[in-house]
C-alpha atoms as a printed R data frame, in Angstrom:
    type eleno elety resid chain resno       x      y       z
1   ATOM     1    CA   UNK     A     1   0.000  0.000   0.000
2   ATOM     2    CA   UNK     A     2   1.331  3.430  -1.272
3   ATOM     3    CA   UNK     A     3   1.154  6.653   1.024
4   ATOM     4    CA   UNK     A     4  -1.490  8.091  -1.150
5   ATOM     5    CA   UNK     A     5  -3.590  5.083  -0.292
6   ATOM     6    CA   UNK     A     6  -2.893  5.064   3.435
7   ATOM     7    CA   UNK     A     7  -3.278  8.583   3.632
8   ATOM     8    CA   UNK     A     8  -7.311  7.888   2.070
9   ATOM     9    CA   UNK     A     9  -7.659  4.398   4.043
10  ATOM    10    CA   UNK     A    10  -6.808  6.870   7.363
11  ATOM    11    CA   UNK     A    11  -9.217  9.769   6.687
12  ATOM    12    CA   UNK     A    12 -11.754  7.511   5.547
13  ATOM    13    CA   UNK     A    13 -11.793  5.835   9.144
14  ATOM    14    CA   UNK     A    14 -11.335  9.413  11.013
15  ATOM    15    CA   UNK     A    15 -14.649 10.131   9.265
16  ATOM    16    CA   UNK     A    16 -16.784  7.104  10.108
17  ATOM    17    CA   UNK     A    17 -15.395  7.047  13.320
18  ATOM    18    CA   UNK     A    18 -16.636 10.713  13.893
19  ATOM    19    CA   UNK     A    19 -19.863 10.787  11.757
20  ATOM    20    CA   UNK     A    20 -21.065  7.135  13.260
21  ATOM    21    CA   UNK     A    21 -20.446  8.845  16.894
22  ATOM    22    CA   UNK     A    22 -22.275 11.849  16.568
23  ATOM    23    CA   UNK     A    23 -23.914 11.203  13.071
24  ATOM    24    CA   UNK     A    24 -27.306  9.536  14.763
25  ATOM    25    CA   UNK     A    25 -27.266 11.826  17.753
26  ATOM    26    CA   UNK     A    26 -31.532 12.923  17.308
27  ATOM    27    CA   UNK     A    27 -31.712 16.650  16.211
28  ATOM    28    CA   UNK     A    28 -31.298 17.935  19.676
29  ATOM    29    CA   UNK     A    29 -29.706 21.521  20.362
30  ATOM    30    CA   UNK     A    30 -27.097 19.259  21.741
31  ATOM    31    CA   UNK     A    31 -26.588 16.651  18.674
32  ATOM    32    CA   UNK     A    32 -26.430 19.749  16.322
33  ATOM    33    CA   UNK     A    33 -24.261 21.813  18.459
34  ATOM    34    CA   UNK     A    34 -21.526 18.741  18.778
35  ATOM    35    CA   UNK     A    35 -21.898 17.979  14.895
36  ATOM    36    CA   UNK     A    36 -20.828 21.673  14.041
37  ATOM    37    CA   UNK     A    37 -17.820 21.680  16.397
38  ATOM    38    CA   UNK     A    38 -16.315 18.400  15.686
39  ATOM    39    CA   UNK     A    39 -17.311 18.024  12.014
40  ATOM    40    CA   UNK     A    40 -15.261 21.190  11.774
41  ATOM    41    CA   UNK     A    41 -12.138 19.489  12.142
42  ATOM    42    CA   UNK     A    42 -12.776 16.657   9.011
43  ATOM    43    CA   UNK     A    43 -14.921 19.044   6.718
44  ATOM    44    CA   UNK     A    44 -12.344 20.980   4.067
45  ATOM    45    CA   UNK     A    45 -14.296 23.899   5.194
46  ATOM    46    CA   UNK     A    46 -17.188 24.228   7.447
47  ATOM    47    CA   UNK     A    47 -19.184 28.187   8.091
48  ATOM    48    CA   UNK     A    48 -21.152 28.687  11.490
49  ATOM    49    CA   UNK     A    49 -23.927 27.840  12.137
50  ATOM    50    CA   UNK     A    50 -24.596 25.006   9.929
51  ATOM    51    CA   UNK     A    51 -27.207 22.862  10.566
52  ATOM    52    CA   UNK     A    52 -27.032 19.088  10.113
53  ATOM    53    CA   UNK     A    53 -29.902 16.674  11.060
54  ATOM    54    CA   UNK     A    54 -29.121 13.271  12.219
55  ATOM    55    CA   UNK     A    55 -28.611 10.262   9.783
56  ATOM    56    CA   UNK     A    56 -26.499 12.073   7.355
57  ATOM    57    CA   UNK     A    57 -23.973 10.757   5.717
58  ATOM    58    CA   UNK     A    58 -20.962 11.916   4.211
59  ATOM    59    CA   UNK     A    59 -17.725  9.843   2.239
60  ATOM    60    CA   UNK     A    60 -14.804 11.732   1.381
61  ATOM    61    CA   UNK     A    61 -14.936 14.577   3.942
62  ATOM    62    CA   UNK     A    62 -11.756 16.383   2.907
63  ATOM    63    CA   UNK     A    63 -13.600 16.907  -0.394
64  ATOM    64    CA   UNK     A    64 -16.194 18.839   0.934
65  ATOM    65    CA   UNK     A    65 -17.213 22.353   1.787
66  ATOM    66    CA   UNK     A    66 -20.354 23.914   4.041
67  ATOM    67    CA   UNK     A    67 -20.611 27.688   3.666
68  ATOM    68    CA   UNK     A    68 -22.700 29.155   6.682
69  ATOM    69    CA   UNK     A    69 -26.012 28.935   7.369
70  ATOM    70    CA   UNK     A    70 -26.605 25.365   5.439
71  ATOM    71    CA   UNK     A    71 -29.385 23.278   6.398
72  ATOM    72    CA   UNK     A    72 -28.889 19.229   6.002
73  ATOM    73    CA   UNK     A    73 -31.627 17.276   6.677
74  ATOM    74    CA   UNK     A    74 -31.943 13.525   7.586
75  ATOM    75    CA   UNK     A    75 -31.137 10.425   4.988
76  ATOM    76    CA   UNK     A    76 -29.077 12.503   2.858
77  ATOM    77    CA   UNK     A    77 -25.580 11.375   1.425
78  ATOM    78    CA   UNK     A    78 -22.952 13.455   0.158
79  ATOM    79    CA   UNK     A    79 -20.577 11.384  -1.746
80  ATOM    80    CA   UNK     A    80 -17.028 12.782  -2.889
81  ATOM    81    CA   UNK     A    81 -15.773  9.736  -3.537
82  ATOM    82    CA   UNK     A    82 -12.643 10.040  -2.347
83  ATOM    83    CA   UNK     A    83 -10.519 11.634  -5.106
84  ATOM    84    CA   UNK     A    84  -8.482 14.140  -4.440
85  ATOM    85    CA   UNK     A    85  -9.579 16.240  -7.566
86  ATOM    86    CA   UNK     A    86 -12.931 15.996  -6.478
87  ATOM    87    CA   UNK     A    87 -15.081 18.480  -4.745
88  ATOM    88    CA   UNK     A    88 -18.047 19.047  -3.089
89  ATOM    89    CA   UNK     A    89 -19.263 22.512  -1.992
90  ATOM    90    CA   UNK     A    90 -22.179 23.742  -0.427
91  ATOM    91    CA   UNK     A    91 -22.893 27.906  -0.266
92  ATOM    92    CA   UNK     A    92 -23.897 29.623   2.124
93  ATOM    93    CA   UNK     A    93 -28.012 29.564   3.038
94  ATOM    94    CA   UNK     A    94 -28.171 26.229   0.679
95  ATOM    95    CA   UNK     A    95 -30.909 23.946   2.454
96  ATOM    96    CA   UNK     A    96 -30.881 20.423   1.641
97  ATOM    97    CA   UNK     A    97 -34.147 18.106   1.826
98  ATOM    98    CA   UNK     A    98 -34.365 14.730   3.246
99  ATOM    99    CA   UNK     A    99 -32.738 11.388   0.544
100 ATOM   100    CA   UNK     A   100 -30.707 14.048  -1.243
101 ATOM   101    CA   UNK     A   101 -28.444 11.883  -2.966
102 ATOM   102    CA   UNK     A   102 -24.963 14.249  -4.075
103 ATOM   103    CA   UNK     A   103 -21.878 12.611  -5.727
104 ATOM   104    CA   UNK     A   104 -19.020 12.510  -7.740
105 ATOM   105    CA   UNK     A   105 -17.092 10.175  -9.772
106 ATOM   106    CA   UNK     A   106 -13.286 10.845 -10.639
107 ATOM   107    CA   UNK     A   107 -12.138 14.532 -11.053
108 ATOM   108    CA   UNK     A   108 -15.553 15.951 -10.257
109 ATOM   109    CA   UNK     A   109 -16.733 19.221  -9.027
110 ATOM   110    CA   UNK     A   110 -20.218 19.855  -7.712
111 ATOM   111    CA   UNK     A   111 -20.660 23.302  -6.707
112 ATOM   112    CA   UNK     A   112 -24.379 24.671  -5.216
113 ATOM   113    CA   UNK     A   113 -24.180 28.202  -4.469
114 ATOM   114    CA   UNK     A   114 -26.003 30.330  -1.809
115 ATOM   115    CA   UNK     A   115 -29.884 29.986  -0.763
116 ATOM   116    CA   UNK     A   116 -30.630 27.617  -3.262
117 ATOM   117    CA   UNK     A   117 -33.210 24.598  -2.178
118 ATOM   118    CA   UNK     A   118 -32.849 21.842  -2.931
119 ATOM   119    CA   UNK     A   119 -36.301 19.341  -2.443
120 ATOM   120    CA   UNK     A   120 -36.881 15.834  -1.415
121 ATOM   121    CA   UNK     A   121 -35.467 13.121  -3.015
122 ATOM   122    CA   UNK     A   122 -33.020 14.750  -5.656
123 ATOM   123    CA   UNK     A   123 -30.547 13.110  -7.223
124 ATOM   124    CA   UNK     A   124 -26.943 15.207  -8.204
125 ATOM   125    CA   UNK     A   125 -23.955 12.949  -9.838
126 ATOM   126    CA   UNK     A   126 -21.159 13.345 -11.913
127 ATOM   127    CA   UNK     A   127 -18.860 12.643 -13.253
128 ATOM   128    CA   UNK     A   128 -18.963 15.946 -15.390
129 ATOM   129    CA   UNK     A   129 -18.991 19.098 -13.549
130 ATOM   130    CA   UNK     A   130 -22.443 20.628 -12.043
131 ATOM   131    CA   UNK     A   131 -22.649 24.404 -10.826
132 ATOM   132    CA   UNK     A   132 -25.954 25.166  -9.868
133 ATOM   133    CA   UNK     A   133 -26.051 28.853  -8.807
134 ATOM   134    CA   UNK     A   134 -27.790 31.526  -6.650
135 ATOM   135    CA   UNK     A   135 -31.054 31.307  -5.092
136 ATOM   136    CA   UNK     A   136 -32.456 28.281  -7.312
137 ATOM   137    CA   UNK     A   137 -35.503 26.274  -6.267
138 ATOM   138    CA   UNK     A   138 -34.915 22.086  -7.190
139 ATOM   139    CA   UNK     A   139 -38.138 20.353  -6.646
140 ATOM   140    CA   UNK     A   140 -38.582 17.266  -5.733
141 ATOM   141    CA   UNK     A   141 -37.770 13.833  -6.796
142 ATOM   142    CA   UNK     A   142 -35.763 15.989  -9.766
143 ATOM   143    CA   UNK     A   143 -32.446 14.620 -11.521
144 ATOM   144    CA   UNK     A   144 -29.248 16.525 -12.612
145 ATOM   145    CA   UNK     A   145 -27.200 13.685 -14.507
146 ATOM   146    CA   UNK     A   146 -23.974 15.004 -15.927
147 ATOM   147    CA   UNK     A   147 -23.353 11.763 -17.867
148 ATOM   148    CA   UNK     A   148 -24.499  9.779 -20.533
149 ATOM   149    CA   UNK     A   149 -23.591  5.777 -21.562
150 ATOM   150    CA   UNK     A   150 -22.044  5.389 -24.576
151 ATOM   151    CA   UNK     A   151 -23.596  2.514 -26.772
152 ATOM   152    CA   UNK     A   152 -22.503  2.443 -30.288
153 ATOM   153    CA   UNK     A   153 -19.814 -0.570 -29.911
154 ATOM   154    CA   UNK     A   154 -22.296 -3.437 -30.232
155 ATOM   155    CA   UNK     A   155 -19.642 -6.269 -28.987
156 ATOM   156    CA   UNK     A   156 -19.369 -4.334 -25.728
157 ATOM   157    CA   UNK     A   157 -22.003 -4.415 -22.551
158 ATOM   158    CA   UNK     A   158 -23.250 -0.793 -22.458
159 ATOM   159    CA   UNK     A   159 -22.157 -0.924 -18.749
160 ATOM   160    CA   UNK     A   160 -18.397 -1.305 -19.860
161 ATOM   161    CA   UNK     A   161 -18.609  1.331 -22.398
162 ATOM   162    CA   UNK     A   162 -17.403  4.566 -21.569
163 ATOM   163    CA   UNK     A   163 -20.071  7.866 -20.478
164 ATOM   164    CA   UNK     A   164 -19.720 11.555 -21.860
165 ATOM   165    CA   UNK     A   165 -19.122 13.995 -19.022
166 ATOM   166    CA   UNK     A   166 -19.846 17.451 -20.799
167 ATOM   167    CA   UNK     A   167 -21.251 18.920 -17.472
168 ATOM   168    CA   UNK     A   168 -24.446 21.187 -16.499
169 ATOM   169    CA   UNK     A   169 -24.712 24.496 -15.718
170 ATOM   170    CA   UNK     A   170 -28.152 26.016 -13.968
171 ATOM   171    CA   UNK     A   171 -28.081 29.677 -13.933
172 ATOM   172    CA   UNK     A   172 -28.999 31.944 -10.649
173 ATOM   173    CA   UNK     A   173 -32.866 32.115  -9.903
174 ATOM   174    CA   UNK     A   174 -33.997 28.834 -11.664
175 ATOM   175    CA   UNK     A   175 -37.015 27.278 -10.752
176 ATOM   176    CA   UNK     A   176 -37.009 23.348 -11.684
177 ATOM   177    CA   UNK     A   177 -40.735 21.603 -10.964
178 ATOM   178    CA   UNK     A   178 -41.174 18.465  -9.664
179 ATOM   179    CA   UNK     A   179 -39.982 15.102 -11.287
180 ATOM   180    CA   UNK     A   180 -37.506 17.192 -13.929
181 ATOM   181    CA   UNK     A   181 -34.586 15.966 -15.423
182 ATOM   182    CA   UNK     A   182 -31.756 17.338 -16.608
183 ATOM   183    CA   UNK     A   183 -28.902 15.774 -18.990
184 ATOM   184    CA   UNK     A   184 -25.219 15.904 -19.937
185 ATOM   185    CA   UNK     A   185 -24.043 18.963 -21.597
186 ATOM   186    CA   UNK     A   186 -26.943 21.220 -20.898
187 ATOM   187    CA   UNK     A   187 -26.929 24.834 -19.522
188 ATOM   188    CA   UNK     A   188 -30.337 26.503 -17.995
189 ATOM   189    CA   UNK     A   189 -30.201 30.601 -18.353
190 ATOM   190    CA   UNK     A   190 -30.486 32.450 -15.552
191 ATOM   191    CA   UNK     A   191 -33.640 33.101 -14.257
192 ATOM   192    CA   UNK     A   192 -35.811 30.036 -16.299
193 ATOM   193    CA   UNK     A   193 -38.787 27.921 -15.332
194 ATOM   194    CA   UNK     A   194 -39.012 24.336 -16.181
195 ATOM   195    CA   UNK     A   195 -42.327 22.722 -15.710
196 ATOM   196    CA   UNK     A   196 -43.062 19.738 -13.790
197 ATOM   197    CA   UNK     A   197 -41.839 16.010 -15.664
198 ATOM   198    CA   UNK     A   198 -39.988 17.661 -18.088
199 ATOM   199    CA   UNK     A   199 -36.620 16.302 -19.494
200 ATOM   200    CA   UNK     A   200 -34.161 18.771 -20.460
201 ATOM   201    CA   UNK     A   201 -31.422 17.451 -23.156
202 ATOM   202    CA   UNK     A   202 -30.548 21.191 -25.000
203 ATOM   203    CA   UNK     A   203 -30.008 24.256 -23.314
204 ATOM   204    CA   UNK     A   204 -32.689 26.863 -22.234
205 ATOM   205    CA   UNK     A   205 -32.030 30.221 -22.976
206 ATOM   206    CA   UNK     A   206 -32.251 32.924 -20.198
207 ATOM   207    CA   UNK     A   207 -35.402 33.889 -18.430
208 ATOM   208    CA   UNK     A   208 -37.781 31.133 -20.315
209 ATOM   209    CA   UNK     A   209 -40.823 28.897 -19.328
210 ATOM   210    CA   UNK     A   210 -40.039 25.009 -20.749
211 ATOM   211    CA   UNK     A   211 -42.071 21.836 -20.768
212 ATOM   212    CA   UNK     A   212 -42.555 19.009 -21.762
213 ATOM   213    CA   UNK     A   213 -40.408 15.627 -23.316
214 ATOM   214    CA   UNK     A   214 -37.853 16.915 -24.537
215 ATOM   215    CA   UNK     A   215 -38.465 20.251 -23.015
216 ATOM   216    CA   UNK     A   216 -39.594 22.790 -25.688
217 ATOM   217    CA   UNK     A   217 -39.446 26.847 -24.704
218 ATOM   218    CA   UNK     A   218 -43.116 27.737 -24.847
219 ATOM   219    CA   UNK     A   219 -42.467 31.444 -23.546
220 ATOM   220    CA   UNK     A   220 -40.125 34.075 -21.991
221 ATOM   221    CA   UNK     A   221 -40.455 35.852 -19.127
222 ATOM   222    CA   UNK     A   222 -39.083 38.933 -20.757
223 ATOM   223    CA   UNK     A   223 -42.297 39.651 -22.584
224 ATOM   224    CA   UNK     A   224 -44.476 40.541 -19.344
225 ATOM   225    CA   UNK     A   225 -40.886 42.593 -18.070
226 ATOM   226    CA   UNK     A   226 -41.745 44.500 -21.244
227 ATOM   227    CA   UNK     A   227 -45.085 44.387 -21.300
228 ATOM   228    CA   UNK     A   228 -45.765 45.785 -18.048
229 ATOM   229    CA   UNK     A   229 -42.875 48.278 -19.239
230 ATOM   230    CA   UNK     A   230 -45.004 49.777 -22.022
231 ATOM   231    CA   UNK     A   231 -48.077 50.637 -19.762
């Protein structure tokens, strides 16, 4: 065993050790209050006042950042996988709902920036890069998949083929429904709405309304702006 690989094998038991002690403490003052002190000390970074419910878990802690004011809620897993390339960060404000499922793959870098919600159930993997920014709303049960399977060799399982890893990008003050999903390579302008079940596999220009399999534009939000400009 190389150093690199007692140096992960080492961290990786620091972690457990700490997040199975205090990880199932109920959401007491006193269970949140020890998670914030100690989980300071395995976190990359970790703000004040960040509050973590119990049953979370996290793999890879040196991976990840917490800005302040964070809110993680019970049964979610934040998964960095363990390379050192990869990382994890969290703004400040971001509030994560229960079974949110975050990770990476190798040389992966998932970044959620401040006040954004994310809802029940959501799914966030790599292994291309994901930057979701400012103030977005994720509903739930919602997918953000920055890969896609490769099929064309036909002598080849499609599991052993290799995935494309273009990466997403979803602009400040998005609004994603519930049940949406969105694909490798896509960017979502700032400011868009994407209705409920759609599947998003091209990007959405800046401050529209999209539905629908694949998700067609159906209107901007720029034509009330100037609407209620002219009167």
């Amino acid at each position: 065993m190389n150093n690199q690989q007692y140096k992960l094998k080492w961290q990786r038991f620091q972690e457990l050790f700490v997040t199975t002690a205090l990880g199932n403490i109920p959401r007491l003052t006193l269970g949140t209050k020890l998670r914030n002190i100690v989980y300071r000390q395995i976190f990359d970074q970790m703000g004040s006042s960040v509050y973590i419910q119990n049953g979370v878990e996290f793999i890879s802690t040196s991976c990840i950042e917490i800005g302040s004011g964070a809110y993680i809620l019970k049964g979610v897993r934040i998964d960095a996988k363990g390379h050192p390339n990869n990382r994890i960060r969290l703004g400040e404000g971001v509030w994560i709902e229960r079974n949110v499922d975050i990770g990476c793959l190798k040389d992966t870098c998932i970044d959620i920036d401040i006040e954004t919600f994310i809802g029940p159930s959501v799914c966030i993997v790599g292994p291309g890069d994901i930057k979701i920014g400012k103030r977005c709303l994720i509903a739930a049960h919602s997918g953000i998949y920055a890969n896609n399977h490769k099929f064309a060799d036909l002598t080849l399982p499609i599991k052993y083929q290799d995935v494309t890893r273009k990466g997403i990008v979803i602009e400040d003050d998005c609004w994603l429904g519930h049940g949406v999903t969105v694909l490798d390579g896509v960017t979502i302008g700032k400011g868009s709405v994407i209705g409920a079940g759609a599947v998003v596999n091209k990007d959405i220009p800046p401050f529209s309304v999209a539905v629908g399999v694949p998700a067609r534009v159906i209107k901007s939000r720029l034509a009330k702006v100037t609407e209620l400009a002219i009167q």
